[in-house]
Each structure stands twice: as structure tokens, then as C-alpha cells.
N, C-alpha and C positions, 0 to 999 in steps of 0.2 A: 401632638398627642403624647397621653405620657404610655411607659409600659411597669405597670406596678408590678413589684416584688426584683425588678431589676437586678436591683445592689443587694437583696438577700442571697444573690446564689454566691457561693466561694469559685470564680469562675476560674482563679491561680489555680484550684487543683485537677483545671479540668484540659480536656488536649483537644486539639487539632490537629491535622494535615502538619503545621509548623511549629507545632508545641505548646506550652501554655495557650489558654484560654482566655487571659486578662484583659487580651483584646476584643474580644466581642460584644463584651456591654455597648463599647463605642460605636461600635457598628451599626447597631441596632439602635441606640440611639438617633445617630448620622441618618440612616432611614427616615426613623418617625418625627425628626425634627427638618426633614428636606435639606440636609446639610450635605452638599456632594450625595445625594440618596443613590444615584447608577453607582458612581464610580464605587459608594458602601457596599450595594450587594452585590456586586460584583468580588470585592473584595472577600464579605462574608462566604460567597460561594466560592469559592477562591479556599479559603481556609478549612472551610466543614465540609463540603462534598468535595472540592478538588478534582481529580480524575476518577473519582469513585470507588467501588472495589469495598467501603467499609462504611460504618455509620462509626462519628466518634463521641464522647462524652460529652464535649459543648453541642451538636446536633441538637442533642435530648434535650441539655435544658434550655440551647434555644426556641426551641420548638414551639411552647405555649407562646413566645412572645413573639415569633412571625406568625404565626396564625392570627396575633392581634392585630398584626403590621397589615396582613392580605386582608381583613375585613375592616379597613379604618379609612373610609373615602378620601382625608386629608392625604394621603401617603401616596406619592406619585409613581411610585414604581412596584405597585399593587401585584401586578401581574408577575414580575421579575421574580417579587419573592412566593406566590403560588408557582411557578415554574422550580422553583428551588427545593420546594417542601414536595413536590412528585419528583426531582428526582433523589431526595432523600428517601422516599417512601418505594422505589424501585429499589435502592440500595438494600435497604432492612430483607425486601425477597428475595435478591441475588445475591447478596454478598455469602461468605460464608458464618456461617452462627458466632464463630469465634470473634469475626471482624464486624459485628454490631454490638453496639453498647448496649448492656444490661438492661437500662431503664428507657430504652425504645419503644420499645413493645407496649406497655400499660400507655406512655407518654400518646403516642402517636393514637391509641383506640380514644383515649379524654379529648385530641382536637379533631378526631374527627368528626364529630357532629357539628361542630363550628367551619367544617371548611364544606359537609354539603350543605350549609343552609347558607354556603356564598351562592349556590345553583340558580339563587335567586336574587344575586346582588346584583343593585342598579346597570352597576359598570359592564357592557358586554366583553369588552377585553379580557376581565378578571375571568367571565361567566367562559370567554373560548380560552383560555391557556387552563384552567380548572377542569375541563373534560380531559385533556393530557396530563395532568398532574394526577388525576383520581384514575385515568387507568393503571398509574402503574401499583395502584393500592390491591394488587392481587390477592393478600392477605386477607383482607375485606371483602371480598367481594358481593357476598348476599346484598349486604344493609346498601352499597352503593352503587350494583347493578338496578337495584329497588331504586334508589332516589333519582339515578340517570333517568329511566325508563318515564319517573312520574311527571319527572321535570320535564320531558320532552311534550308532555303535551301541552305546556302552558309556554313553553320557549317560540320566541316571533324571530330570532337571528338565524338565516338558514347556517352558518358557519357555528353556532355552536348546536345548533340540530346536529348537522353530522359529526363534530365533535362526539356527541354525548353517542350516537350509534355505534362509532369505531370503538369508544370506552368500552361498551357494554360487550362489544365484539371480543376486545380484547380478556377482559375481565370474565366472561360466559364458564369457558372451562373450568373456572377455579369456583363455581358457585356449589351449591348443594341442589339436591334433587330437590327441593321445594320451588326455587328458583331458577335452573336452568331451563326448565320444562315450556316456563313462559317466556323467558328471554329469547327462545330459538325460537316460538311462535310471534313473540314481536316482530323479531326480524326478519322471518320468512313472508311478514303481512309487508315490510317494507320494501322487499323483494318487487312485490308490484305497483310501486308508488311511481304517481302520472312525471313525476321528477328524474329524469337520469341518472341527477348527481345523487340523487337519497338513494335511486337503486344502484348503485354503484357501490357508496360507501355501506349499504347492507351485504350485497357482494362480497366485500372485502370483509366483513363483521363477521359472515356465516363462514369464512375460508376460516377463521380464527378463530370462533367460536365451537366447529362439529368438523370432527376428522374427514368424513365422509364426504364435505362437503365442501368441492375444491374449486378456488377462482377461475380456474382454465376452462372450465363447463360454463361460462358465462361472457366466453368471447362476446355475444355480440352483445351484449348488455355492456362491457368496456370501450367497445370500438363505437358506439352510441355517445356513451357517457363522454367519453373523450371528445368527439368530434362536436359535440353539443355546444349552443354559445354560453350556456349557464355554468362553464367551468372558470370562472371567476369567482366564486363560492370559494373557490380550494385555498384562495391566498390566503384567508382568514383562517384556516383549518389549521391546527398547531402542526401536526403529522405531515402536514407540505410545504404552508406557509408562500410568502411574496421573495424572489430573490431581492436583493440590494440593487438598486439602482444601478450601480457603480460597476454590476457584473453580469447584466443582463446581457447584455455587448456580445461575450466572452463565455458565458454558458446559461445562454435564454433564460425566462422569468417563469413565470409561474403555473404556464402551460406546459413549458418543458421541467418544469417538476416534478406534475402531477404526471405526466407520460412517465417518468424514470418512477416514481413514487411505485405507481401502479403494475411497470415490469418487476421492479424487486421483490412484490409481493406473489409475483405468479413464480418463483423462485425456481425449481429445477421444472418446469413444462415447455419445454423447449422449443413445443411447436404453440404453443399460443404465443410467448413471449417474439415469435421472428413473426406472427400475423401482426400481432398490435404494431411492431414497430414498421411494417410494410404498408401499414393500413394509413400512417401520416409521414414516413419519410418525404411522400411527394404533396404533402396534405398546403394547400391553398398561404396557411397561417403561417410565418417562419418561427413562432415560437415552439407550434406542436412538431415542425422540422427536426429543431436541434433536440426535444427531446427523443425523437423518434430516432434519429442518425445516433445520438449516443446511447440509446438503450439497443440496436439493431450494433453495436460495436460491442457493447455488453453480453450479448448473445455470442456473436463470430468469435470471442475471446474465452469464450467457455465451451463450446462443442464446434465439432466441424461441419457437421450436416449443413446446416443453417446456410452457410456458407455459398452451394450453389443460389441459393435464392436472393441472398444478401449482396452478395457484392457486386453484382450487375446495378441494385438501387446507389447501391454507397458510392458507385465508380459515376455516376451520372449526377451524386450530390459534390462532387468537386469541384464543378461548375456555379453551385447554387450561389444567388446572391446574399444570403446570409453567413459571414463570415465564420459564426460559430459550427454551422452547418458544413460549411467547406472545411474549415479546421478538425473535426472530427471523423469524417469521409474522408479526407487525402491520409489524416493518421493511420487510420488502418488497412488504406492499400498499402501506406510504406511500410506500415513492420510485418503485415501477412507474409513477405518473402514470395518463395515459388507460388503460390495460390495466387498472387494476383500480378504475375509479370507480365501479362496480357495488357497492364494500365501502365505500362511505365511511363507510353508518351503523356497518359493523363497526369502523371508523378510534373514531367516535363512544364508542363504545360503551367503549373503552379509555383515554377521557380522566380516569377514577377511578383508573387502575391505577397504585399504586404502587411496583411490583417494579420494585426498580435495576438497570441495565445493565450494571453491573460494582463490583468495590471501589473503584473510583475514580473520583472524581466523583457529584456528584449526577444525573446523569443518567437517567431513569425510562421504562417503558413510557409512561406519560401523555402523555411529550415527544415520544415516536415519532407517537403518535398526534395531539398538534395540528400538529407539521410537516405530517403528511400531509394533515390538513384544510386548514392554510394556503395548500400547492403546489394547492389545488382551490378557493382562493377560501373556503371553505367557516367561515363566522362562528361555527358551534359552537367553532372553537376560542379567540375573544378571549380569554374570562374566564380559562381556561388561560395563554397568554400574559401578561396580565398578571400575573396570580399571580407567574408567573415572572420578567415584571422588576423587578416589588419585591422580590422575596426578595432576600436577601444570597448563594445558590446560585442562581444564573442556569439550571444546567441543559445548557444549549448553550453552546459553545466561542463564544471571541471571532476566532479565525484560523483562516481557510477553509483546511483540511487536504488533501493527494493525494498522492499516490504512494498509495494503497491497493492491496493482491495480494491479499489473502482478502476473503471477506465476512463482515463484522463487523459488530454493534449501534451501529455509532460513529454520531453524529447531525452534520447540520451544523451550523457554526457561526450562532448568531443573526441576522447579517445576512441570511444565506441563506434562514431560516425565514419573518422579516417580509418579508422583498423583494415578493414576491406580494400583500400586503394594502395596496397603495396606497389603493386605495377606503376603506381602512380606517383614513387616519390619521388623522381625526378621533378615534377611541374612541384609538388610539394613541401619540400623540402625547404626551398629559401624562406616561405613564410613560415616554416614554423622555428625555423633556426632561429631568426629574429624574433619572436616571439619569445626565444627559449632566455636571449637575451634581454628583454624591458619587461616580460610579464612578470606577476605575481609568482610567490610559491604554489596556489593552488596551481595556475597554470603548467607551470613549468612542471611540475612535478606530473599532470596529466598527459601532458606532450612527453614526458621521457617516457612512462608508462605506452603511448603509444609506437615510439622508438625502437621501446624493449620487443614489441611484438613484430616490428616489421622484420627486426633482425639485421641482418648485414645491410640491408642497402639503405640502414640509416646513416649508412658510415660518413657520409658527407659530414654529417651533424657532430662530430667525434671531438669538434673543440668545446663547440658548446658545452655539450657534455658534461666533458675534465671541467671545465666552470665550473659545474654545480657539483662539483666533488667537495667543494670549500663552502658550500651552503647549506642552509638547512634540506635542501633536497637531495644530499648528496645519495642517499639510500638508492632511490630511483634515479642517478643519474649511474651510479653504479650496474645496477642491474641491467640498465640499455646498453652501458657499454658491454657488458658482458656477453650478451647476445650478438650485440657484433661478430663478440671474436677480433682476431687477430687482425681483422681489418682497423682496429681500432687500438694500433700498436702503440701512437703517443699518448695513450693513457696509461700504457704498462710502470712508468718510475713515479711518477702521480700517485697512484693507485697503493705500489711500493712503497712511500713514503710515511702516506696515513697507515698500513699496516704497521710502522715501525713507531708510530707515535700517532695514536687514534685522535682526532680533532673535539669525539663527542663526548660527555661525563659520562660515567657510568651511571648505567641503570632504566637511562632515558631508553624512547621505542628505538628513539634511531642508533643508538648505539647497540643494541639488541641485534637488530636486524642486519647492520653496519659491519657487527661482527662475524660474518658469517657471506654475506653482499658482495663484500671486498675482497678476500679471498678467492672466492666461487669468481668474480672478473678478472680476479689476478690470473687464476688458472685459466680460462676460457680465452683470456688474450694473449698469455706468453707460452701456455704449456705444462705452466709445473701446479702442480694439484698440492707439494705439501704446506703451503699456508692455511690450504682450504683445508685438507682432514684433518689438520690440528685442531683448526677452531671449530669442524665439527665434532674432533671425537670429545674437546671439553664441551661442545652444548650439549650431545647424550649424555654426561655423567649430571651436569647442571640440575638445577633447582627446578620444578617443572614453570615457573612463571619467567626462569632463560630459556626454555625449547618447548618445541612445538608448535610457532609460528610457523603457518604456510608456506613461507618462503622459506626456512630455512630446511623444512623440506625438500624441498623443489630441488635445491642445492645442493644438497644430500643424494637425493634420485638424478642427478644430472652428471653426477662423479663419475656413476656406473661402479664397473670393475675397480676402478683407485681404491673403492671405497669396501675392500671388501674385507679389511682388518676389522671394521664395525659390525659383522653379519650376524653376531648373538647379540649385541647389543640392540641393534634394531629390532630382531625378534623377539628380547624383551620388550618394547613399544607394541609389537602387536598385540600381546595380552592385555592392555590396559584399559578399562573401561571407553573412553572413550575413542568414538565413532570416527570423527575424524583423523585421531590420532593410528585406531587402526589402519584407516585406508591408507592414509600416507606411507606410514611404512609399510606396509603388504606394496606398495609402488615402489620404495625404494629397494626393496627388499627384491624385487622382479628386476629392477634394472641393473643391480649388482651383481645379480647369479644367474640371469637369463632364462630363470626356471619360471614358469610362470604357477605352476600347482600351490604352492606353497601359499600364494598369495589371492589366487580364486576364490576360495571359500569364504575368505576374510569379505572380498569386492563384491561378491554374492549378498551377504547376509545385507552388506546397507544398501545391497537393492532391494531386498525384499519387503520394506514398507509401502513399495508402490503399489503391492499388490491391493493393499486398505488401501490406498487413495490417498497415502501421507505421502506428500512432493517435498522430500526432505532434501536440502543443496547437496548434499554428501553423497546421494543414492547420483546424482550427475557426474561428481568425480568420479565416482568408483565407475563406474559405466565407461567413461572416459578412459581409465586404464586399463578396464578390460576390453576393450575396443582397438588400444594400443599394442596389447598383448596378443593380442590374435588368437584367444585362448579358447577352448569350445563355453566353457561358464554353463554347462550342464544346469548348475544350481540355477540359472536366474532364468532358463528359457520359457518355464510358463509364465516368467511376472510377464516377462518381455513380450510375447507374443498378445498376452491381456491390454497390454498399453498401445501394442498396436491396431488392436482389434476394438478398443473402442475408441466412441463418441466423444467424450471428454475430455479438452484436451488438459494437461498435468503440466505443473509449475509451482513453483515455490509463492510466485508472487499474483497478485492479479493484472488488469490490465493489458498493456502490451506486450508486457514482460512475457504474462503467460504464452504469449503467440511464440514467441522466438525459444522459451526455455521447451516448450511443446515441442517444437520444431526441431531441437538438435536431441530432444530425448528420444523420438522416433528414428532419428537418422543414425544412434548408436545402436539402437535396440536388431533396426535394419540388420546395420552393418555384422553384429555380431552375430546372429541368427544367419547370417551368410556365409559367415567364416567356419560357423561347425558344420554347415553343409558338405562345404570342399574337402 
């Protein structure tokens, strides 16, 4: 096919995502001429919408000529570019006004009469990915809450039927009163259709559609829907869609979608969301299993009530013959901690199991299960462990991962898993010495990291160690030594040497850090502190992109008393805008002068976002030091008392994360709310 007016636009003056525009003609060509047409709009999507966030100059004047592209039968990836042009048409609603292009707006109202009267094109594909593209057309919504509605009754595909009802759902609010009035009596008539799945996805239309009117009030019309055999409809649905073959395996198909699809939208209802998922954790089918076990994970990871009801089914899905089903059950007894130490042996019991967590990585049920043993102390898991750090697939990541939003099988990283087996380094020890000598830098660098926390009884490890003083890891090999101590005396002329002549160039992190690392072990293994407050008291007068790193912190607060020729300078850091930079010193500042007032108020204020519901990482340190301090923290006792007092639990991250960051926020809040008791 051709696309007239092409070569008219000056497309050089126009941008993308990567800059000039010159490349798009070809794009669009490559499409309508089936030249590479995927890998083009992929590419095109790639350039114009990107990650989102904006509509740019080439979008607009692409615009009239994908709309030729989605109505031109020749064109094989029809659908790809209608999926492209809704989520352009979400963008122009959400972004912000500055970040759409001027000529969007008039552009996008001229194609759309051309992309509803695909509502009627041959291809049903085009016909189900165009009810997802047209709701995000919020803007519009009158003329194509009207043409969804008209279309539906001449539409014979049950997958773009409900396509077009969740559109209209979605799209309802944004209509005028000429239009609303009918759209919510459509759908309330769909309400009672002899169909599950049609009264389902109305269900979900009217939750989206009218405030008042909330999916949780329609438990059993879900727990129908779902257990129905006609939910084979959903894989064609854009909003759930079929998983890939390739990871069905690993997190079920298309029944455990629409189960997850369906808890997200019942959103904070906490008690319909823990029935739906109890309603098929033991359900017949293992696809509605996995998604029932991970939306019932989804729940225990957000409130605690849930919990007695939940983990009697999760503790019984360990067992299940569906691997993805056991993989998400065994996860959440091993990260809930104390709440479910009643399962250890069930923990036990899955250190044979070999089913992988996903296609990527070596990562196993097995691994799930000695973490959770480890986070208990619990020595069934050694042999486990070692296994794993001889192998040449470790199993567990080397870097402590967050930002998590779902709950997923992901395991922590290694450091995280040994941290807890201090008692234990005797049996482990020799495996990770060697390690410390044939592994990578990622590794090594996470085994000293975990070194640094055992403290003295890594001391066996102490040649190792001095090794990686000459390496690129020498930062964390320093820092292990350090915590040693003096146990870890043949590192003292080592250590002495690079101070006298640094290994790293200036500027780099590890010399930053380096500078400051070195010292802070020199002191902590031979005694004498003044290498260290030199090269701290040059990083306070520094550039702030030399100071302020965490650890040189730490380093600082670990001096104590040495350190107390710097006590205004520090107190200039606590004035400084920022948050972390406060806590830090308000800590170092406590451990210098033993006064702990000075520094309360400071530890207070970045607790007090938790009282909104902000789980900001710094409201954990601060907490942390005031916990340290044994201080009464007057200012923080009603946030504290509110976080112990609710349901909810708080975390920076989602997932499992949130269980465990949940978990030591209650055990400070505890603790210090006991200390001003006494």
C-alpha cells in the first residue's frame, strides 16, 4: 500500500524519544510495504511513545498515516499499530499538557472517525485490540462510548463483546449527562445476562463506571464467573489476554490471569479479595490454583488480618502438584518470618524440590525453601547452601534488589540469605573463602558484604580479604575487614600501604568511598583513628558530590568520641535540605556526644510521613537510630502507635519485601514505645 503525502511532512524538524524525526518515514513505510513490518513498529513504538509520559511532534504527524496503516487489510501487523495509536491516545489524557504536542489534539479528533468505523472491520483481531485502544480515548468519550454501545449489538466475537463493555466501563465517567444516563443502564441490563463472563466484565464496567457502585458487592457473581468453563473468552480479551506458552510453566496461563486480573481490580476490599482467592486456591483446575495462591500472596502482603485465613490454605499448597503453585506457597511461608514458623518442617520438606522459578536463572523451589530456613536459624538448610555456593549457578542474585510492585517468586540476594547464619560460619566459611577466590566481582563483592555483617567470626576469611584490597572490590573488602577488628591484624600494613599511595584515580565511586573505607579499617584494626578523621574532616569541607555517601557516614558515626573536633561542622549537615543527609548526621552527631536530644527531633520528623501512608526508606533509618538511642522520641509516639495499630502492612517496596520491611518497622516502633515506658 502506498501512504500519500509521506515525503510532504519536513519530518528532520520534527522529534522523538531519540531526536530527529527523519527516521520515521521509513518506518512506516517498512510497515505498509511488510518489510521487517514487527520488528518496524516495534521500533516505531520504540521511538514515539517509548516509556510514555509525553506525546511528541513525529506522534502527530504520524498519526493520519497509522490510522491508514490499521485500516489497510494488506498490512500484517494491523493490530500492533491500533495498540500503538491507544496507547498514544492514553498519553495526550495523562501526560502533562506541556508534554503533548500542540497539533495532537485537532490531529487525533480528524482520525478518529476512521479508527471507529474499524468497529466494523472484517479482522476480529483489529476489531479486539481497538476496544483497548478506544478506551483509553477518555477525551472522546461521548461519540465512542456511542459507537461501542451500537457496535455491540451487531458484534458475533464474544472477546470483543467484552472488550467493547470494559471500554465503555472504562470511558462511562468521562461522558456527559446525555450519555452517561444510558451507558449505566446498558450495563446494569448486562448485569443480568444468562452469560457469566458478560456479567462479570459488566461487574467490573459498573466498579469503573459509578462510584457507588463497588465490585466487592458482587462476590458471588466473580466466584461464578471464575469457576465457569466459559473463561476461555478472557484470552482474547486485550485487559488479560493468553500468557506465552513459554511461561505457563512458571506463572499459569490464562485462567491464572484473569483470577490476578480480577483481584487487582477489587483493590483495597480485603475481605472479598482473601474469599476469591480461597474460593480456588484448592479449585480442581491448577491454572485457577496458581492464580488463586498468587493473588491470596498478594493479599497476606498487604494486610495482616487476611493472614489467619490464608496461610493454613498456602501452608497445604506446598505440597500441590503444580509447580508454580508450590513456588508461590513455599515463598510466602519463607519470607512471613514469625507468622508462620509453625511451617518450618513444611519449609523442610521442599529442600528436594527442583521446579525452577522462572526461564531465567537458576533459581529453584529448593532455594525458596533454605532461605526460609536460614531467616529461622534453622541448620536443615547448610547442606542446601553449600551445594549452592560451589555450584557454578549460585541460585540467588549477588545485588540486593527493590523497587518491587507485585508479588513475585524473586528470591533475595545471597548476602541476604547467609546474613542470619552467623552461628554458622564455621561450617561456612570454607565455601565462601573459595568462592571469595574463583568468583566474579559481582560475587565477591556480595560475600564481603556479607563478611562485613558477620563481623569478627569472618576472621578465618582475613587473607581472602587483603586479596581484594588490590581489586576492583577492594571498597567492600575493606569494609569486612574493618568489622573484624583487630582480629584481622595482617591486614593492618596492607591497608597502610594504599593509604600512602591510593591504587584508585581520582574521582571514580571506589576511590570516593575508598577514601574514607581505608582509613575507618585502618582504625578499627590497629587503634589509631588519625588517618580516619583526616580524611573525614577533608570529606565535610568537600564538594557535596565527595560526601554524603552512606557509608562515609557510617564511618563518621562509628568514630564516636575521636570524632568530636567535627561537632559544628556536622551540625551544619543537619540544616541541609536533605532528608537523608539530616538523619545521618543527627546519628553521627548522637554517637559523638552521647546526647541523644539534639538529634530526636531531626529522627522524628522523617518519621512522620508514615503517618500518610508514605513508606519512605529513611523514616526505617531514622527509626533504627532512635531505637539505638534508647531515647523516649515523644515526637514520633502517635505515628508509631498508628502503625502498630493497623491492618496495613508498610514498606517501601511491594511484594515480599513489604512482609519483611513490615516486620522490622513494627519491631522498632515496639521497641521504642517500651523504652519510654521504663
Amino acid at each position: 500500500m502506498t501512504l500519500p503525502g509521506l515525503d510532504r511532512v519536513e519530518w528532520s524538524t520534527l522529534r522523538h524519544a531519540y531526536g530527529s524525526a527523519g527516521d520515521v518515514p521509513e518506518l512506516l513505510r517498512r510497515i505498509a510495504e511488510d518489510q521487517d513490518a514487527p520488528d518496524a513498529v516495534s521500533d516505531l513504538t520504540n521511538k514515539i511513545y517509548h516509556q510514555g509520559g509525553f506525546v511528541c511532534s513525529a506522534a502527530t504527524a504520524a498519526l493520519p498515516f497509522m490510522v491508514l496503516l490499521a485500516g489497510a487489510a494488506e498490512v500484517t501487523v494491523r493490530r500492533r499499530v491500533v495498540e500503538l495509536l491507544g496507547h498514544l491516545a492514553g498519553q495526550a489524557v495523562h501526560a502533562a499538557p506541556r508534554n503533548v504536542a500542540r497539533g495532537w489534539r485537532p490531529a487525533w479528533q480528524a482520525a478518529l472517525p476512521s479508527l471507529l468505523a474499524l468497529l466494523d472491520d472484517a479482522d476480529v483481531e483489529v476489531r479486539r485490540g481497538l476496544t483497548r485502544a478506544l478506551s483509553e480515548a477518555a477525551a472522546d468519550a461521548d461519540p465512542v462510548v456511542t459507537a461501542l454501545c451500537d457496535r455491540y449489538s451487531r458484534e458475533e466475537d464474544p472477546a470483543v463483546r467484552t472488550g467493547i463493555i470494559l471500554a465503555v466501563g472504562e470511558l462511562a465517567a468521562g461522558c456527559s449527562a446525555d450519555v452517561l444516563p444510558e451507558a449505566a443502564i446498558w450495563l446494569r441490563g448486562l448485569r443480568e445476562h444468562a452469560d457469566p463472563q458478560v456479567r462479570l466484565a459488566a461487574a467490573v464496567a459498573l466498579d469503573q463506571a459509578i462510584a457507588a457502585q463497588r465490585l466487592g458487592t458482587d462476590l458471588d457473581t466473580l466466584i461464578e464467573a471464575l469457576g465457569d468453563d466459559g473463561i476461555g473468552v478472557w484470552r482474547d480479551v486485550p485487559w488479560v489476554c493468553a500468557m506465552p506458552a513459554r511461561l505457563t510453566e512458571h506463572y499459569g496461563g490464562s485462567a491464572a490471569r484473569l483470577v490476578g486480573w480480577v483481584d487487582g481490580r477489587l483493590g483495597d476490599d480485603a475481605t472479598t479479595r482473601t474469599e476469591v482467592s480461597l474460593a480456588f486456591i484448592g479449585h480442581r483446575d491448577a491454572d485457577r490454583r496458581v492464580g488463586a495462591v498468587r493473588a491470596a500472596a498478594e493479599v497476606f502482603s498487604t494486610w495482616r488480618s487476611p493472614g489467619e485465613r490464608l496461610l493454613p490454605a498456602l501452608a497445604e499448597r506446598t505440597a500441590d502438584p503444580a509447580g508454580a503453585v508450590r513456588a508461590y506457597a513455599t515463598h510466602v511461608l519463607a519470607a512471613a518470618g514469625e507468622e508462620t514458623d509453625q511451617y518450618r518442617d513444611l519449609l523442610a520438606a521442599r529442600l528436594s524440590d527442583d521446579q525452577r522459578l522462572s526461564p531465567h536463572g537458576d533459581g529453584r523451589i529448593s532455594d525458596i525453601a533454605a532461605w526460609g530456613l536460614a531467616w529461622r536459624h534453622d541448620p536443615r538448610c547448610l547442606p542446601h547452601l553449600l551445594d549452592r555456593l560451589g555450584d557454578r549457578e549460585l541460585g540467588y542474585g549477588t545485588a540486593i534488589a527493590h523497587g518491587y510492585v507485585s508479588y513475585a517468586t524473586t528470591l533475595p540476594a545471597v548476602q541476604e540469605v547467609l546474613a542470619p547464619l552467623r552461628e554458622h560460619a564455621d561450617v561456612l566459611l570454607p565455601a565462601i573463602r573459595e568462592r571469595l577466590r574463583d568468583g566474579g566481582h559481582e560475587l565477591r563483592r556480595a560475600l564481603a558484604g556479607l563478611l562485613e555483617q558477620w563481623g569478627e567470626a569472618s576472621a578465618p576469611a582475613v587473607p581472602e580479604l587483603v586479596d581484594l584490597l588490590g581489586t576492583e572490590t577492594h571498597p567492600h573488602g575493606a569494609f569486612a575487614l574493618g568489622a573484624i577488628g583487630p582480629a584481622a591484624g595482617p591486614a593492618g600494613p596492607v591497608i597502610e600501604r594504599l593509604l600512602r599511595r591510593p591504587s584508585e584515580p581520582p574521582g571514580t565511586w571506589n576511590a570516593r568511598v575508598s577514601a574514607v573505607a581505608l582509613p575507618w579499617a585502618y582504625w578499627r584494626i590497629t587503634g589509631d583513628p588519625e588517618p580516619a578523621l583526616a580524611a573525614i574532616g577533608g570529606m565535610l569541607d568537600a564538594r557535596s558530590d565527595e560526601w554524603g555517601r552512606r557509608e562515609h557516614w557510617l564511618c563518621l558515626a562509628d568514630l564516636g568520641t575521636h570524632a568530636t573536633a567535627h561537632i559544628d561542622r556536622i551540625r551544619g549537615h543537619i540544616d541541609r535540605q536533605n532528608t537523608w543527609e539530616q538523619v545521618f548526621a543527627a546519628h553521627a552527631l548522637y554517637r559523638i556526644t552521647g546526647d541523644p536530644e539534639p538529634a530526636v527531633q531531626v529522627l522524628c520528623q522523617a518519621v512522620w510521613p508514615l503517618a500518610s501512608g508514605k513508606g519512605l526508606p529513611v523514616a526505617w533509618a531514622a527509626l533504627r537510630y532512635l531505637a539505638e538511642m534508647g531515647a523516649s522520641a515523644e515526637g514520633c509516639h502517635r505515628v508509631l502507635r498508628d502503625v502498630l495499630g493497623s491492618d496495613r502492612r508498610h514498606g517501601t517496596d511491594g511484594g515480599w519485601r513489604r512482609l519483611t520491611q513490615d516486620r522490622e518497622l513494627r519491631e522498632l516502633a515496639a521497641g521504642i514505645l517500651r523504652s519510654a515506658e521504663v
